[in-house]
C-alpha positions in Angstrom: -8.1 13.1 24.5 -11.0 15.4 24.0 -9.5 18.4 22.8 -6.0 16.9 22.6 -3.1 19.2 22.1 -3.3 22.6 20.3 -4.7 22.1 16.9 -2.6 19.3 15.9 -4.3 16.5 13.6 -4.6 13.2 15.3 -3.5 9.7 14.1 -4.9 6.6 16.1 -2.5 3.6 15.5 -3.5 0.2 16.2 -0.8 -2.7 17.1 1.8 0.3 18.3 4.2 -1.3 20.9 6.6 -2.9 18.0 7.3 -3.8 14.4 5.7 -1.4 12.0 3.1 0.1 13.9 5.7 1.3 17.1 7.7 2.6 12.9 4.7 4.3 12.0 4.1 5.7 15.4 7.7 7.6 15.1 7.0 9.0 12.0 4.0 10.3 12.8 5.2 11.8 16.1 7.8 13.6 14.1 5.9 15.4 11.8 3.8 16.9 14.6 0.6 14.4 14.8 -1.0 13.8 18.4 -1.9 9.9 18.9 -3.6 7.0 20.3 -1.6 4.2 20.4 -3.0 1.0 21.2 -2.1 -3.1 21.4 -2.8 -6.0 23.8 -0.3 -7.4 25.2 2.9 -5.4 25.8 1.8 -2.4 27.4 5.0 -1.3 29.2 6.6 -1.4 25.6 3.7 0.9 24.7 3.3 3.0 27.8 7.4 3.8 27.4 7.1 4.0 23.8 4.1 7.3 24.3 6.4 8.8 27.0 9.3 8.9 24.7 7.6 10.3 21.9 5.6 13.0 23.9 8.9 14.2 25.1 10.7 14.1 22.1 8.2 15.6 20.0 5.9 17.6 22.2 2.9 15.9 21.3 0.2 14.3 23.1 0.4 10.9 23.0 -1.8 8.5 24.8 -1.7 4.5 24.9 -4.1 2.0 25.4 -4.6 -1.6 26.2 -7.3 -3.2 23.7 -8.0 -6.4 22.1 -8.6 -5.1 18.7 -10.7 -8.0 18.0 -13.4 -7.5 20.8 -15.7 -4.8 19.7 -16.2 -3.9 23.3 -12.3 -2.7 23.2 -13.1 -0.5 20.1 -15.9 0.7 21.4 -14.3 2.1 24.7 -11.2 3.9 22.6 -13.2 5.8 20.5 -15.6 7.1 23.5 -12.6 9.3 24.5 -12.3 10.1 20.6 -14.1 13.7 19.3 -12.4 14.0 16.3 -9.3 11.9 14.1 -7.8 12.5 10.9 -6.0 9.2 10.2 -6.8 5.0 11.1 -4.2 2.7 10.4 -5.3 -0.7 11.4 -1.6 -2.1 12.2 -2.7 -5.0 15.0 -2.4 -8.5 13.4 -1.2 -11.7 14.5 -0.4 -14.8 12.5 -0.7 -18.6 12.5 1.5 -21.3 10.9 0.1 -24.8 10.4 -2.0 -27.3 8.5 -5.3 -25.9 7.9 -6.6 -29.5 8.7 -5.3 -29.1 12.2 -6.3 -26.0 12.7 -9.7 -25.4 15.5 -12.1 -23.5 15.0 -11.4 -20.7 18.0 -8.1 -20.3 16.2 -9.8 -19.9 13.0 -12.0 -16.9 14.6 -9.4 -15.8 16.4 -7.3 -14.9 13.2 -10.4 -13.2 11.4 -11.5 -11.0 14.7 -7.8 -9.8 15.0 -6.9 -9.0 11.4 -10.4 -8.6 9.7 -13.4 -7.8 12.2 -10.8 -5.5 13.8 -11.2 -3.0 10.7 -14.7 -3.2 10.7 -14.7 -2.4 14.2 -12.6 0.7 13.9 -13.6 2.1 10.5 -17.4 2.0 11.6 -16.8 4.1 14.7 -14.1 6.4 12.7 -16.5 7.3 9.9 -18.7 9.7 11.9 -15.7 11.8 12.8 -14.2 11.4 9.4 -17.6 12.7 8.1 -17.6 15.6 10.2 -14.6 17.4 8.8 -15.2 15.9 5.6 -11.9 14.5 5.2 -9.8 11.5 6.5 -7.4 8.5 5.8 -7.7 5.4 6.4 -4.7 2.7 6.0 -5.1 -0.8 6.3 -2.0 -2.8 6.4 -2.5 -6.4 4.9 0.0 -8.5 3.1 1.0 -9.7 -0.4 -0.5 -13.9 1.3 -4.1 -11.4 0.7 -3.7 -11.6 -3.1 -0.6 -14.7 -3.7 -2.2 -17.4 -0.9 0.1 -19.0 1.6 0.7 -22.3 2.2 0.7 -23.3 5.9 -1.0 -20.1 6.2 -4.4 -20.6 4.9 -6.5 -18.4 7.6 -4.1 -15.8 7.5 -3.9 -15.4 4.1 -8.0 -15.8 4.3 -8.3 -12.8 6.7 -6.0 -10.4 4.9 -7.8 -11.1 1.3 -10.3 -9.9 3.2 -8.9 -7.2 4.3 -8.0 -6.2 0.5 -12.0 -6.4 -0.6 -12.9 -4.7 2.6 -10.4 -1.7 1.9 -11.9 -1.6 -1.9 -15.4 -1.4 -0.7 -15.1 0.8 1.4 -13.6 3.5 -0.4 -15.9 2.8 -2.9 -18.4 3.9 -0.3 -16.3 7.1 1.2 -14.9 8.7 -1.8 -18.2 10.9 -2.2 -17.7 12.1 1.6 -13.5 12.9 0.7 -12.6 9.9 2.8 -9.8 7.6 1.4 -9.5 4.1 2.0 -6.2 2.2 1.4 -4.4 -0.5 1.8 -0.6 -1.9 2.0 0.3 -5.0 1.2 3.7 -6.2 3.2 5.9 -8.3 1.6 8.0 -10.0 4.1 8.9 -7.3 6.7 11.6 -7.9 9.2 9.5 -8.2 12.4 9.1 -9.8 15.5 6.0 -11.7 13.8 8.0 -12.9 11.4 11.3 -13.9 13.5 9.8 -17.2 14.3 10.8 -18.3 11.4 14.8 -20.3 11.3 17.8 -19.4 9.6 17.0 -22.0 6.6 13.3 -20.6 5.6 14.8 -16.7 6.1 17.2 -17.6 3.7 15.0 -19.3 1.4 12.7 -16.4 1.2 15.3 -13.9 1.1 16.7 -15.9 -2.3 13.4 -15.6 -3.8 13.3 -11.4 -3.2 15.0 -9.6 -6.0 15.8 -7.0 -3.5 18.1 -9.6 -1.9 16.8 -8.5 1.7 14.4 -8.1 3.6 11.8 -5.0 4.2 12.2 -3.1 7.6 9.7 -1.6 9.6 11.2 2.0 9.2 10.3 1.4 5.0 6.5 0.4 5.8 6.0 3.3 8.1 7.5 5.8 5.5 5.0 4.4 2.8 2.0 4.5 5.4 3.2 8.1 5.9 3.2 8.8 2.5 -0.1 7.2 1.8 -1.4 9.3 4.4 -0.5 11.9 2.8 -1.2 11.4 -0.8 -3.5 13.1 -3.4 -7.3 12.5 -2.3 -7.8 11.2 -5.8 -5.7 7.8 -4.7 -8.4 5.8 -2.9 -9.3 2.0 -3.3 -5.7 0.9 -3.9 -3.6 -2.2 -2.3 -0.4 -0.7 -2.3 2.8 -3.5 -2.3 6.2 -3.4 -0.8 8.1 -6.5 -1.2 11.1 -5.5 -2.7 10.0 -6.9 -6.3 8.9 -10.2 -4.9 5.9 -10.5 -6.6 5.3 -7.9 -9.6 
């Protein structure tokens, strides 16, 4: 995707195939944006996913396999990459369980994914940022970054990180008209989160003074709209949780 199609601006999604990065892939698609779509796993979810959207939309839509955690993966997408106008750093897994029973590879597996993967990314989308003097960058984290999750410890670790990271940063980028933001997802109706049983979705769901839960389609539109929001809004962790925690 060198030149890409026509003069369209390009949006690289990360952790595409589902959930709210596969949300914030549509969106994007339908207000005229070429992408690069990327997650590890499920890549004929992905593959049919960037079909359907070039056809629908016109677009150019490419998608790729990559470990966002492995800097060799990040390194390779953005060799194809001459220019981009928005990052959202979507790919994230979870982990439920004592921290006391918890290893050490899962530990570092949980920051690469969530945290090192933004570093990764936002070090080899700066240079293009820098050379049209603009850009957007969207972290999605959660509301554990800031509140703390029991049974959730590295998790919650990795996307408090992800919070001073995103604050940093656009500290850093606001002279070069770069912003650098940051969502904070209450709890969104995902796959991720469909582990959970009927008892703990209820229980949570009587703690939300929305009385629901968030859907993917709701985080995309916010991403959209942070995307597209006054230059002057940089350095903020934006939450949607349907009033959970205010």
């Amino acid at each position: 995707m060198k030149n890409g199609s026509g003069n369209r601006p390009l949006a690289l999604i990360t952790g595409a195939s589902r959930g709210i990065g596969k949300a914030a892939a549509e969106i994007f698609a339908r207000h005229g944006y070429n992408l690069v779509l990327t997650c590890r796993d499920s890549m004929s979810a992905l593959e049919g996913l960037a079909e359907n959207l070039q056809n629908a939309h016109g677009i150019c839509c490419r998608a790729i396999r990559a470990d966002m955690g492995r800097e060799e993966d990040v390194t390779e997408i953005f060799s194809s990459l001459c220019t981009l106008d928005i990052l959202v750093n979507n790919a994230g897994i979870a982990s439920f369980g004592l921290l006391s029973q918890m290893s050490a590879e899962q530990w570092r597996r949980i920051m690469a994914v969530n945290l090192d993967s933004c570093f990764y990314t936002c070090r080899a989308a700066i240079p293009l940022m820098l050379q049209k003097h603009s850009g957007k960058i969207i972290n999605i984290s959660s509301v554990w970054g800031s509140q703390g999750a029991s049974m959730e410890v590295a998790y919650s670790a990795s996307k408090g990180g992800v919070n001073a990271f995103t604050k940093a940063l656009a500290k850093e980028l606001a002279p070069s008209n770069i912003q650098v933001n940051a969502i904070a997802c209450g709890f969104i109706d995902t796959d991720m989160n469909a582990a959970l049983d009927a008892e703990a979705r209820n229980a949570l769901r009587d703690e939300i003074p929305a009385d629901r839960f968030g859907t993917p389609q709701e985080a995309a539109e916010l991403i959209f709209s942070i995307a597209h929001a006054p230059s002057y809004m940089t350095g903020q962790i934006i939450t949607i949780d349907g009033g959970w925690f205010t």
